[in-house]
C-alpha positions in Angstrom: 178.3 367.2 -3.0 182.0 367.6 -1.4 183.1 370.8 -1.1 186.9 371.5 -1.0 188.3 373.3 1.9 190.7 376.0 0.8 194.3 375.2 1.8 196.7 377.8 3.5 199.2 377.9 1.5 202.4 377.0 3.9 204.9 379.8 4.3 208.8 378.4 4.1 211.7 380.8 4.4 214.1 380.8 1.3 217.8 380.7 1.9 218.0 384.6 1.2 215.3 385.3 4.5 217.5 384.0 6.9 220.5 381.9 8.2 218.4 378.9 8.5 217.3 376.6 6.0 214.1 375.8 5.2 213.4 372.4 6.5 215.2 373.6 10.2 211.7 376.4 10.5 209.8 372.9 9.4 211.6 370.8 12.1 211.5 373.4 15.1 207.8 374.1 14.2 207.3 370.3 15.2 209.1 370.4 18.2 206.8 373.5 19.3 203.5 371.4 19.0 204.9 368.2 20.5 206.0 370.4 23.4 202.6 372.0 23.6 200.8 368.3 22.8 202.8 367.5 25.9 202.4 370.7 28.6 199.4 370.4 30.7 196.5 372.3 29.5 194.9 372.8 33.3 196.0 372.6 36.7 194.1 368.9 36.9 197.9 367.6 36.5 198.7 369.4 39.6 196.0 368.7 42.0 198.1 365.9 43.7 200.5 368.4 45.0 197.7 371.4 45.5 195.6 369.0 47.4 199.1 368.2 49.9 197.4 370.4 52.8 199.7 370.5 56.5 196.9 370.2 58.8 196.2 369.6 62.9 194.0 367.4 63.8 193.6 364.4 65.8 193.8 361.0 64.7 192.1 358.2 66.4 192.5 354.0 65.6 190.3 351.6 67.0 190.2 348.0 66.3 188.0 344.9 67.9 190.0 343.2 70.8 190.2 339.2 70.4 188.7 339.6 67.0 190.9 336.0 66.0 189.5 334.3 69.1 185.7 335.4 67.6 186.8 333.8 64.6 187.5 330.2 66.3 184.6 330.2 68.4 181.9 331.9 66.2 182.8 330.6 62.5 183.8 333.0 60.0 180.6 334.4 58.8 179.3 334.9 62.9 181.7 336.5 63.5 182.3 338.7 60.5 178.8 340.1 61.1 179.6 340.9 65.0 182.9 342.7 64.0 181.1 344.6 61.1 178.6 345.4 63.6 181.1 347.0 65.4 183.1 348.9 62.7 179.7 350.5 62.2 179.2 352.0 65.5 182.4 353.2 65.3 182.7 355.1 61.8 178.4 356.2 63.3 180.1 357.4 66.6 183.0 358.9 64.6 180.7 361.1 62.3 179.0 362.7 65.5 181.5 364.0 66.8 182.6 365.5 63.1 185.3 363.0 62.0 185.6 360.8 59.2 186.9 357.2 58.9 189.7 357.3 56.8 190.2 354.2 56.1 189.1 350.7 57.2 191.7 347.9 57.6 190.4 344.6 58.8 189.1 344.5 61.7 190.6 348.0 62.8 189.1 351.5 61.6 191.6 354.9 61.2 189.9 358.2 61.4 190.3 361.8 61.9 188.4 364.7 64.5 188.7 368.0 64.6 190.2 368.3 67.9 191.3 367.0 70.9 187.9 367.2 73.0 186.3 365.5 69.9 188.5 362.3 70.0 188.1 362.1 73.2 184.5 362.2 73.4 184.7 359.6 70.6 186.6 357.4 72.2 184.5 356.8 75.0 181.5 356.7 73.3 182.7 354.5 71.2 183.3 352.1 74.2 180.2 353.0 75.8 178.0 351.9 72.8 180.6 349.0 72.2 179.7 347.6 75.9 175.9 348.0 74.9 176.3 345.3 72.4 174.4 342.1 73.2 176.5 339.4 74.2 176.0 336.8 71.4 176.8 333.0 72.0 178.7 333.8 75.3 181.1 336.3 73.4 181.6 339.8 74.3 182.7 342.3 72.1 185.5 344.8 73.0 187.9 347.4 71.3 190.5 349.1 72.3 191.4 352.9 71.6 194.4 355.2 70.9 194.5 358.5 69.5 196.8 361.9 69.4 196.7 365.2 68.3 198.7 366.9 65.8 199.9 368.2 62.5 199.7 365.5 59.6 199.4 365.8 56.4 196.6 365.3 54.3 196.8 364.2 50.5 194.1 362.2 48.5 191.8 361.5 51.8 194.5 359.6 53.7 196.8 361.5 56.5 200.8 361.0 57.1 203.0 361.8 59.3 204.6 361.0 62.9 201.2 361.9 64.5 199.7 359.0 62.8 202.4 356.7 63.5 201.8 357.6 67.7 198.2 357.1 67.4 198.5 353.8 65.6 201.3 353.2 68.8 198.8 354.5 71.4 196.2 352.3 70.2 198.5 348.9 70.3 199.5 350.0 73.9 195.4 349.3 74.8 193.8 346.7 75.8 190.0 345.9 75.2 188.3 348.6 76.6 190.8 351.0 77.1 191.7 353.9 76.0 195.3 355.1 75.6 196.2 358.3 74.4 199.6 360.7 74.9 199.7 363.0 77.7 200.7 366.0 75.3 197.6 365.3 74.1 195.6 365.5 77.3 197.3 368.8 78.1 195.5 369.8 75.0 192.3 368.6 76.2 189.1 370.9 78.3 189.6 371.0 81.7 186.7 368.9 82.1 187.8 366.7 80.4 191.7 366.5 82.0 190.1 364.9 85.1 189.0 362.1 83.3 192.5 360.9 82.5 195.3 359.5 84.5 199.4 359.2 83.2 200.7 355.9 83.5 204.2 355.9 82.3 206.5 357.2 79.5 207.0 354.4 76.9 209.0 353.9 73.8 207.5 354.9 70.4 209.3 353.9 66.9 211.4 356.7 66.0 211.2 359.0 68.7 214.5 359.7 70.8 213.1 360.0 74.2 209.9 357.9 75.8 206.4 359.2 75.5 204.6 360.6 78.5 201.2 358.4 78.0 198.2 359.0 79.2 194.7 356.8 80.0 191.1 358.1 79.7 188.8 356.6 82.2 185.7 356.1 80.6 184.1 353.7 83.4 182.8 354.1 86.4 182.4 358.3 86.5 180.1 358.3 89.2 183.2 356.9 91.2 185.5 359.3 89.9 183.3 362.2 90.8 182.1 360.3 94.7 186.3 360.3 94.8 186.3 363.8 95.6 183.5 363.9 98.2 184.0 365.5 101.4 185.7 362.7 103.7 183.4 364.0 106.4 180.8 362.3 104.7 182.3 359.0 104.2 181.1 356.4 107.0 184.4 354.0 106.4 187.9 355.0 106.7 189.7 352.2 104.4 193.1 352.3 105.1 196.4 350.8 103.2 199.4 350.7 105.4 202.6 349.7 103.0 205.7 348.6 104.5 209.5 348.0 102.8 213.1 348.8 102.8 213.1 349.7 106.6 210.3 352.2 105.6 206.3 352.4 105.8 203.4 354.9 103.7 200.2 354.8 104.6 196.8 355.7 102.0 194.2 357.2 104.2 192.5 360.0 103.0 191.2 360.1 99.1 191.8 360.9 96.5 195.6 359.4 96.9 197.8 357.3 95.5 201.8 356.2 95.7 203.6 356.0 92.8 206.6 353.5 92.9 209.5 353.0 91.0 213.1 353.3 90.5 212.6 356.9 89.5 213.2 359.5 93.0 211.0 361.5 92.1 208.7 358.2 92.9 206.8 358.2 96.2 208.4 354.7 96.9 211.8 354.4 95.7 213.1 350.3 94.9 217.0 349.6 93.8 215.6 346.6 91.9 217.4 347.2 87.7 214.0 345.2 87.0 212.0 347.7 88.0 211.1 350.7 85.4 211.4 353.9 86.6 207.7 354.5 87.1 206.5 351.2 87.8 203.2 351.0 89.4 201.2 353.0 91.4 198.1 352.5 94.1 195.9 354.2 93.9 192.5 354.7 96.2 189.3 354.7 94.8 186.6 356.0 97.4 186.9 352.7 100.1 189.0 350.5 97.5 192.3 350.4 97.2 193.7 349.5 93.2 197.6 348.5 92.4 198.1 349.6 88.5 200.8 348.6 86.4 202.4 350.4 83.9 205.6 348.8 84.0 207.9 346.4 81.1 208.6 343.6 83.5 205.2 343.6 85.4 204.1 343.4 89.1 204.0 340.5 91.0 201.6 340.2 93.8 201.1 337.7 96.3 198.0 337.9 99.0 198.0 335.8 101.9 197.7 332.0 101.3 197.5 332.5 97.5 199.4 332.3 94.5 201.3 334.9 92.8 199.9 336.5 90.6 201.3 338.9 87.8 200.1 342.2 86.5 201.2 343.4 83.1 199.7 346.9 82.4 196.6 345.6 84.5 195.1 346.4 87.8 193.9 344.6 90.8 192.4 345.7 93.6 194.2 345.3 96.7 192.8 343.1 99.7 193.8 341.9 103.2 197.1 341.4 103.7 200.3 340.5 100.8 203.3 341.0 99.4 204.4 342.7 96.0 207.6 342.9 94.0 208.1 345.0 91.2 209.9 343.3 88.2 210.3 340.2 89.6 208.8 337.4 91.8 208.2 337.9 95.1 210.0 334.6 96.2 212.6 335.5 94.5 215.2 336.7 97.5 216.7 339.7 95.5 213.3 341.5 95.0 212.4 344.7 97.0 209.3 343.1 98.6 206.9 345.3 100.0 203.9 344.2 102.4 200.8 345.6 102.2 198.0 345.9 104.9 194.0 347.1 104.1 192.0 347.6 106.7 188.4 348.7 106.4 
């Protein structure tokens, strides 16, 4: 049985209701329900832009160091599984200290923490549980760290903005098994914290005007770090470094200490040299060792006594005997400020 449906009958304005004809009511009565076919009937259409939060938070990148040389040795599918291995630790290590791994790209992993503390605890646990790793077929696995703190913005899952774009540059700055971060960033960080960090120079980042104060962690050897500071009464050697250049002399005797040299005046040791950056290098004295650091463009060029030169490039080495060092150049080369260096123990 079909059963008819009663039909409204339709209402259409004669000539004598109003100005407008007939089929003009028809025509803007289908222009009202295309337009309301067409408006959005939630707030679903919106979410892309209600989502769009302005955030601070720190954003850390960490990727495996020599991951192509793995490749060549290993084979692919060795090696895949080693640098998985490590990807893992780091999005596990990443969680703990509540972050989350934005996004995964290759061989590299981009994530977000709460804070400043929490990247940096992240960072070097992330290298701690990194150097735990079994060797496998002679290869050892390293990564290398940057992060910053800031405001980004957060949209979809993913973060923008210039605070991304300095971590991804803090973390190219690193080599395996450092960690590089700004020093804005450290001024943000627990005191604690602060005195596991050293500056090493102001660099160039994409699209900022002026160079970035930045900033290493020191995740190694904290037992050192914390002997540094011992009472020297206690010490049974006095290690010395007795530097000599330019019709001038410093000498590192008591720890902690260091000289910073450079082009810059406010440098402890002050060289003319245009090769030299401002803030070149610095020694430093670690408990009864003495350790030249580069942080320069051109690198540091040292030379100990009947050996070849060798050349620093954001490296260190700790100093010995007797030697020469140029900064920016070779040390044979009869333009560079040449400074000799003397450790006694």
């Amino acid at each position: 049985m079909v059963m008819e449906v009663p039909r409204k009958k339709a209402i259409v304005a004669s000539p004598k209701q109003g100005r407008y004809p007939c089929w003009r009511f028809a025509t803007l009565s289908i222009e009202w329900s295309i337009a309301m076919d067409a408006a959005p009937t939630s707030t679903d259409s919106l979410s892309p832009i209600a989502a769009r939060v302005e955030i601070s938070m720190a954003v850390l990148f960490a990727d495996v160091a020599g991951s192509t040389r793995l490749y060549e040795a290993l084979g692919d599918a060795l090696a895949k599984r080693l640098i998985d291995e490590c990807l893992g630790v780091m999005q596990s290590v990443v969680q703990r200290y509540g972050g989350r791994v934005v996004k995964t790209i290759g061989d590299e992993i981009m994530a977000v923490l709460p804070s400043a503390d929490n990247a940096c605890l992240a960072a070097t646990d992330i290298q701690h549980k990194i150097l735990a790793l079994p060797v496998v077929e002679h290869s050892k696995r390293a990564v290398r760290v940057g992060f910053h703190f800031g405001p980004v913005i957060e949209e979809g899952g993913d973060v923008f903005g210039d605070t991304v774009n300095v971590a991804a540059r803090m973390a190219s700055l690193a080599k395996g098994m450092q960690i590089i971060t700004t020093t804005q960033t450290v001024q943000g960080l627990s005191p604690m914290l602060q005195l596991s960090t050293r500056a090493i120079a102001a660099l160039t980042v994409k699209g900022k005007g002026d160079d970035v104060p930045v900033s290493e962690v020191i995740w190694q050897g904290g037992e050192e770090l914390t002997m540094s500071t011992a009472s020297i009464s206690n010490q049974t050697r006095a290690a010395t470094l007795h530097l000599e250049g330019q019709g001038r002399s410093w000498s590192l005797e008591v720890a902690p200490s260091s000289l910073l040299m450079g082009r810059d005046a406010q440098c402890d040791v002050v060289v003319t040299d245009r090769n030299a950056s401002r803030q070149h290098a610095r020694i430093e004295r670690r408990r009864d060792k003495f350790f030249l650091v580069d942080q320069s463009t051109n690198g540091t060029y040292v030379a100990f006594a009947n050996e070849p030169e060798v050349i620093l490039r954001r490296e260190e080495l700790m100093l010995r005997g007797k030697g020469r060092l140029a900064l920016g150049q070779s040390v044979e080369n009869g333009a560079a400020d040449v400074l000799h260096f003397t450790v006694r123990d």
